[in-house]
N, C-alpha and C positions, 0 to 999 in steps of 0.2 A: 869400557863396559857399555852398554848398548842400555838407553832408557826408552822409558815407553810412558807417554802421556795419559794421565787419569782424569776424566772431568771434574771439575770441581776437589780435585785431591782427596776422593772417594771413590773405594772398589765399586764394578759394576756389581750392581745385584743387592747391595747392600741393605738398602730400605724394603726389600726384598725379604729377604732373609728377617728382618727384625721381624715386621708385620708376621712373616710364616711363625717365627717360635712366640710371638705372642700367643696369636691363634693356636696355636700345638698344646702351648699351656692351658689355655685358658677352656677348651675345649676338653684336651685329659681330666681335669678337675670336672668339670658339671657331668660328664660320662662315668665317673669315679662315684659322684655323690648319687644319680640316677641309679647304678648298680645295685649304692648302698641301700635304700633306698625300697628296691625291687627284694634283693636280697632279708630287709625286714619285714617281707610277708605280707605287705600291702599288696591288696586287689579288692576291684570290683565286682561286686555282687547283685544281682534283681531280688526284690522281694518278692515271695513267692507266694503269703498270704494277708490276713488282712489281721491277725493276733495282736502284732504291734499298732496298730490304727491306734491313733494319729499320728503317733510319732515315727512311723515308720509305713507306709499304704502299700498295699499291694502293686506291682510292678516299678516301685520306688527304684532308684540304683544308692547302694550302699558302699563306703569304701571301710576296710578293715583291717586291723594290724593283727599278726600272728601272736598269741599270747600263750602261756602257759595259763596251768590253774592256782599257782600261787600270786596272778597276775591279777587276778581276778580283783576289783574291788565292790561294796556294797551301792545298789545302784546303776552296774555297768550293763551294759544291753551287749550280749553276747552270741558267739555262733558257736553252739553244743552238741555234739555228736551224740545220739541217743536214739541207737538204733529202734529199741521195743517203742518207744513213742513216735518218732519221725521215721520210720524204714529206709526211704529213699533220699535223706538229704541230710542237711544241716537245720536245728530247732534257732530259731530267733525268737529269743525270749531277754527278760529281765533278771537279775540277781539281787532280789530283792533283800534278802537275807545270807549270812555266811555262817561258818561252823561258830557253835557257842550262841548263836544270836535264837531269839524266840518272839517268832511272830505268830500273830492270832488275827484274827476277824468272825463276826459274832454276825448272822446275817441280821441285816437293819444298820450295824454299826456305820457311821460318817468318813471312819480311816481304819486302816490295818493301824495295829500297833507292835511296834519294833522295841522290842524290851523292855517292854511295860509304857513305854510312850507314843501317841499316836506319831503317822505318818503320813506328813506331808508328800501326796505325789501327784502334782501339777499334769502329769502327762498324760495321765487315762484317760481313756475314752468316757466324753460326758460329766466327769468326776465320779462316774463310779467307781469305789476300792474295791467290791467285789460283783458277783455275778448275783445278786438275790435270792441264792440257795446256799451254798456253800459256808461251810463254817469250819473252821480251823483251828486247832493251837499248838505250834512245831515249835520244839528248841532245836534248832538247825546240830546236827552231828561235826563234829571236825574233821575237815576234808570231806562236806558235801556243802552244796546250796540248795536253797528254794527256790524256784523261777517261777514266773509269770508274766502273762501280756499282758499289753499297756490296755488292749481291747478284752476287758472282766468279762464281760457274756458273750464270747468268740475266740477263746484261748483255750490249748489241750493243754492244760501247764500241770504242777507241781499239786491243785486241790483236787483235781481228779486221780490221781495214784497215793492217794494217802494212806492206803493197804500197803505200799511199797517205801519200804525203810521214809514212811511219813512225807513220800512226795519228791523228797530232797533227789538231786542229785550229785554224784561227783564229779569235784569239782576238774578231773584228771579228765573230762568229758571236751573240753574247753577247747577250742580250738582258734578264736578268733574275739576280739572287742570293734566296736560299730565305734567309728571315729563320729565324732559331732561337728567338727571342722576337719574336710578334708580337702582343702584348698594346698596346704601345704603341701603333701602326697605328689599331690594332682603336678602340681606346676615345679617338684622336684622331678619329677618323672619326663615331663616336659623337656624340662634344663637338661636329663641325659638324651633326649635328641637332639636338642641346639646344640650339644656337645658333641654330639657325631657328625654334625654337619662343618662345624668349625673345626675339629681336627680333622677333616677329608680337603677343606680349604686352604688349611694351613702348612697339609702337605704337597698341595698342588702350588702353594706359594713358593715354597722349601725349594720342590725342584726346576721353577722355572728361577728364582736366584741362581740355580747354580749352572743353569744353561748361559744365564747372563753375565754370570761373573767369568766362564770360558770362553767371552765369546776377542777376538784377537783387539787386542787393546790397539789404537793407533802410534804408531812408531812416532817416537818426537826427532828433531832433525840434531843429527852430527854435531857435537860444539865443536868447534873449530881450534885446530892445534896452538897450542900457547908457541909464541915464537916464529913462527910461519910467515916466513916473506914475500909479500903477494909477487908474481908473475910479472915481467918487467912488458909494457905494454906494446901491442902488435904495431909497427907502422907501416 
């Protein structure tokens, strides 16, 4: 039977081939998790006005996850579809309050208060809680909220329609939560390019292994017949 010499006692292509289905792996997986990822309704948004100042300025960029309205918690700064108030967009405001909850503010007063206790909210513009006119006192309905912007005297929120079911909104309105860290987002998103790149690598690896491993291995020589009487010499 006819052998044929390998170097090293190793198919050609070999280390070939590993390296490609690392990369193949390794690349499916971050393209896999980026999908996921995209598929959870994260995206980048500009700020469109100045309501949320400071915590949010106009032409700011925002990242966001898809949320429903039972996602909703007290506190979240959200993106709410409400057409008769925003016609043309999405309202970026606060959820200051949820259903069952009763907030008030008394113009002069130092805080809104949420349940009968005041309310701590670091994020407003200047520390003002409200606008110096306005005065309040809603028990939030179940399945609506009351919103407002972090900027009291430059916000269309919730104390201007208080002819309407008391401002609140539903909370079915709800379409998005404003992440506070979106690093992670960002650089999962990322990872599913780096993963397109390395499974495109890893299959350019794949098929130069296998051009390698066909390519005509060098013939090893004849052993020589067991028994064989050499040739009695010329003179």
């Amino acid at each position: 039977m006819r052998r044929v010499a390998v170097a090293g006692g190793r198919r050609p292509g070999r280390g070939l081939g590993v390296a490609a289905v690392v990369l193949l792996l390794t690349g499916a997986v971050l393209v896999t998790v980026g999908l996921g990822v995209g598929r959870g309704g994260h995206q980048a948004s500009e700020v469109g006005s100045g309501s949320m100042d400071p915590t949010y300025r106009q032409g700011d960029t925002i990242v966001t996850e898809e949320i429903g309205g039972d996602d909703v918690r007290r506190g979240d700064v959200i993106l709410a579809s409400i057409p008769e108030r925003v016609p043309d967009g999405l309202s970026l405001q606060r959820a200051v309050a949820l259903g069952g909850d009763r907030v008030a503010y008394r113009r002069g007063d130092d805080t809104l208060t949420l349940n009968g206790r005041p309310l701590r909210e670091p994020y407003v513009r200047d520390g003002e809680p409200g606008d110096g006119m306005t005065s309040f006192d809603v028990t939030v309905p179940e399945g609506r909220m009351f919103l407002l912007g972090d900027n009291r005297g430059n916000s269309r929120d919730s104390r201007y329609f208080l002819s309407e079911q008391s401002g609140t909104v539903a909370v079915s309105a709800v379409r998005a939560r404003v992440l506070d860290d979106w690093t992670a987002p960002v650089l999962l998103v990322a990872g599913g390019f780096a993963g397109v790149v390395l499974f495109l690598v890893g299959a350019g690896l794949g098929v130069a292994s296998l051009v390698v491993g066909r390519r005509r291995a060098v013939p090893a020589p004849a052993p020589a017949a067991w028994g064989a009487v050499p040739p009695p010499p010329v003179r």
